[in-house]
C-alpha positions as CSV (number, residue, x, y, z in Angstrom):
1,X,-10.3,2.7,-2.0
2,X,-10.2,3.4,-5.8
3,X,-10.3,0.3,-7.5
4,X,-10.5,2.0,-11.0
5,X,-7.9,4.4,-10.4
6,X,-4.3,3.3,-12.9
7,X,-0.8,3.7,-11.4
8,X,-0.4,7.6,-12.1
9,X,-4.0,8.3,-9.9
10,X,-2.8,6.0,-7.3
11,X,0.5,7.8,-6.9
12,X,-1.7,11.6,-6.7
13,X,-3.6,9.9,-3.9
14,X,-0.3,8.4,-1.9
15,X,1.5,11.8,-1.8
16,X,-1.3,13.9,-1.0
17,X,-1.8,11.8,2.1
18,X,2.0,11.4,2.9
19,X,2.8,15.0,2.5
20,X,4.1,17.0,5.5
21,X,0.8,19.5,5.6
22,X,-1.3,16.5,5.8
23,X,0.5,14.8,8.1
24,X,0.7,17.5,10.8
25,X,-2.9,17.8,10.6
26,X,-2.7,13.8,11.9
27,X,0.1,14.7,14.2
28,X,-2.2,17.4,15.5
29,X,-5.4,15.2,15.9
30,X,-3.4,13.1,18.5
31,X,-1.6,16.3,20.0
32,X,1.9,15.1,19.3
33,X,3.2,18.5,20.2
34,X,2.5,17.9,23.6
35,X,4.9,14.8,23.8
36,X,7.7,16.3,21.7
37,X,11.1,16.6,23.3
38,X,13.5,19.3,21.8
39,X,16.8,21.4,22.6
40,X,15.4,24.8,22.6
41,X,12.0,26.3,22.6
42,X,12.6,29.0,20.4
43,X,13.5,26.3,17.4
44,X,10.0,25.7,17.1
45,X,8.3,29.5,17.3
46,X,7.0,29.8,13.9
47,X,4.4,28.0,12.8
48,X,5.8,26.4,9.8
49,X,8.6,24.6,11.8
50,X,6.4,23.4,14.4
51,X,3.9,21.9,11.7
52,X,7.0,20.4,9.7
53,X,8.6,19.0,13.5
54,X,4.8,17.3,14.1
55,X,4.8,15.8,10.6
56,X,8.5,14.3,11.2
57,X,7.5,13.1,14.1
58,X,4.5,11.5,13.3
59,X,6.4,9.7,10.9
60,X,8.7,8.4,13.5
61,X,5.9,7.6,15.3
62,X,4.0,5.2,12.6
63,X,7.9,3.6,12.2
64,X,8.4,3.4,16.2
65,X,4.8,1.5,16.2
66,X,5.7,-0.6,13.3
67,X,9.1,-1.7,15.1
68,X,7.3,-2.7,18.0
69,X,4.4,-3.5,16.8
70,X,3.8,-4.8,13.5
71,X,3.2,-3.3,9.8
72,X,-1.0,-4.6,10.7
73,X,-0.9,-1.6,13.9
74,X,0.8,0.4,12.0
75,X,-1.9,0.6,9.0
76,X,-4.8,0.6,12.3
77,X,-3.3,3.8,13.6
78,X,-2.7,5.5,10.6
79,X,-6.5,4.5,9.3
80,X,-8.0,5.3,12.1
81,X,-6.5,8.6,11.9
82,X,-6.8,9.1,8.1
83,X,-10.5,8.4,8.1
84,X,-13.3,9.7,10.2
85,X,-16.1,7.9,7.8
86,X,-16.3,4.4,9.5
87,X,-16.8,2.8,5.7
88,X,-13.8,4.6,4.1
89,X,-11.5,3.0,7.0
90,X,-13.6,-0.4,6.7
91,X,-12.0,-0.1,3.2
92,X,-8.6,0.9,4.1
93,X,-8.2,-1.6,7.3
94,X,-9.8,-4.6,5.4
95,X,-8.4,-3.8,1.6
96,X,-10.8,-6.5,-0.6
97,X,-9.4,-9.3,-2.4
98,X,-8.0,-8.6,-5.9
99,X,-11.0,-9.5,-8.4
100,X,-9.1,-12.4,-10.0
101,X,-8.9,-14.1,-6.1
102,X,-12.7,-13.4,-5.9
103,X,-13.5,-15.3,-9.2
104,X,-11.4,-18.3,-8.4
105,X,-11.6,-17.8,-4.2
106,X,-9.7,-21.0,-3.1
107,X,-7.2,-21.4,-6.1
108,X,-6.7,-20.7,-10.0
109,X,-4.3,-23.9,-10.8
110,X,-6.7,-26.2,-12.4
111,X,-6.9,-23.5,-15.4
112,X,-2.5,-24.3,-16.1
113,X,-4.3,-27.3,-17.6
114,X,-5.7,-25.0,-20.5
115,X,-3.7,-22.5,-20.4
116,X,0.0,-22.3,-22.3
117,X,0.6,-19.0,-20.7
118,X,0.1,-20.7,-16.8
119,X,1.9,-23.7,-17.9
120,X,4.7,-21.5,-18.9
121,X,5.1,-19.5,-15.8
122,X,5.3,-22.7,-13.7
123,X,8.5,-22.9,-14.9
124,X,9.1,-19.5,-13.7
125,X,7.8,-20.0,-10.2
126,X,10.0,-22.8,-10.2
127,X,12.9,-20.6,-10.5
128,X,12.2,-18.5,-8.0
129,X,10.5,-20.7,-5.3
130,X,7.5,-18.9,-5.0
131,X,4.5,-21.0,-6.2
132,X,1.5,-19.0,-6.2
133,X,-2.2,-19.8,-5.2
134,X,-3.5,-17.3,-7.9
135,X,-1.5,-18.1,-10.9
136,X,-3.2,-15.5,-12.8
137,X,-1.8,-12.8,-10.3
138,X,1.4,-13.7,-11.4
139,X,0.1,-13.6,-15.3
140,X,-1.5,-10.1,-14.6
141,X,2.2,-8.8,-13.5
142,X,3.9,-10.1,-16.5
143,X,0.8,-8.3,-18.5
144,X,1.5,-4.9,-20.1
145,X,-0.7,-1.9,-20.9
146,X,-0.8,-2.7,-24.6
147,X,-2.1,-6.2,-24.3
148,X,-5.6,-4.6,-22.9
149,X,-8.1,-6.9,-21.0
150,X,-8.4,-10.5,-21.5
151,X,-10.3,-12.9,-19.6
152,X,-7.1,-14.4,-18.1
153,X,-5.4,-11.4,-16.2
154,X,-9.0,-9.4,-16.1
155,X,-6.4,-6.4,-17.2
156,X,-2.7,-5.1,-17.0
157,X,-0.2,-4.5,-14.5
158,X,0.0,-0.7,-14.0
159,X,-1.7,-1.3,-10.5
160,X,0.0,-4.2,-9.1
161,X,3.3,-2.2,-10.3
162,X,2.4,0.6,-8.1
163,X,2.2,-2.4,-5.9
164,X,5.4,-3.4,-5.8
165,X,6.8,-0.3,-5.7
166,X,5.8,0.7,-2.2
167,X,6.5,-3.0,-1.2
168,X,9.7,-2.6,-2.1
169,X,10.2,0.4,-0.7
170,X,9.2,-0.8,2.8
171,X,11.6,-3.8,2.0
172,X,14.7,-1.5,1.1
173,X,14.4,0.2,3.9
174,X,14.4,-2.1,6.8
């Protein structure tokens, strides 16, 4: 959605629309509060617990469609909620390919040829027995901030870091 946007602009974005305000307002849209099942009524007469019970539970619910779903539904439901513009969730449903991808669209490995920094991070898929279609993906991770664009990477890491951060995230907590 904001392909200019660094990791700090990125991370704005993902808690305004993970916060609990925001997420009752989903939770709302689909009328969750109808389908709730609690102990006692009066645990949810003020306003503010009610909104924070909705936005727990429309967290359970993207997990619960996850788990029986897949991580694809989950993102549909969640898009399709987040977005009323039809482009913006074009955007978020279909996320383009990463611009290195687009400039090489089937493969980057006949550049490891030329290149002594590809040839050296064959070695390093080697070792960890991921060989990659995009070889320069896996340059632009190793690429910090202070090395500024180059026609290799096309920039740094600071996105693909925020990246990997949620991935892993999701990963540490199945």
């Amino acid at each position: 959605l904001f392909p200019s946007l660094e990791e700090g602009g990125l991370a704005t974005y993902r808690t305004a629309i993970v916060q609990n305000q925001h997420l009752a307002m989903l939770a709302k849209k689909l009328e969750l509060d109808r389908f709730m099942l609690y102990a006692h009524g009066p645990d949810l007469c003020r306003e503010s617990d009610l909104r924070h019970a909705m936005a727990n539970c429309f967290e359970a619910l993207i997990g619960a469609v996850y788990l029986e779903g897949s991580l694809e539904e989950a993102k549909q439901l969640f898009g399709r909620l987040l977005f009323n513009d039809p482009d913006l969730r074009e955007v978020w449903l279909n996320y383009p390919l990463h611009p290195l991808q687009l400039q090489e669209p089937n493969t980057d490995r006949q550049l490891i040829e030329t290149s002594p920094v590809l040839q050296k991070l064959t070695e390093f898929e080697e070792a960890i027995g991921v060989i990659f279609t995009h070889v320069r993906l896996l340059a632009r991770a190793f690429t910090l901030r202070t090395v500024g664009f180059n026609h290799l990477t096309l920039g740094h890491n600071q996105r693909m870091e925020f990246l990997g951060d949620s991935i892993m995230q999701l990963v540490a907590t199945e």
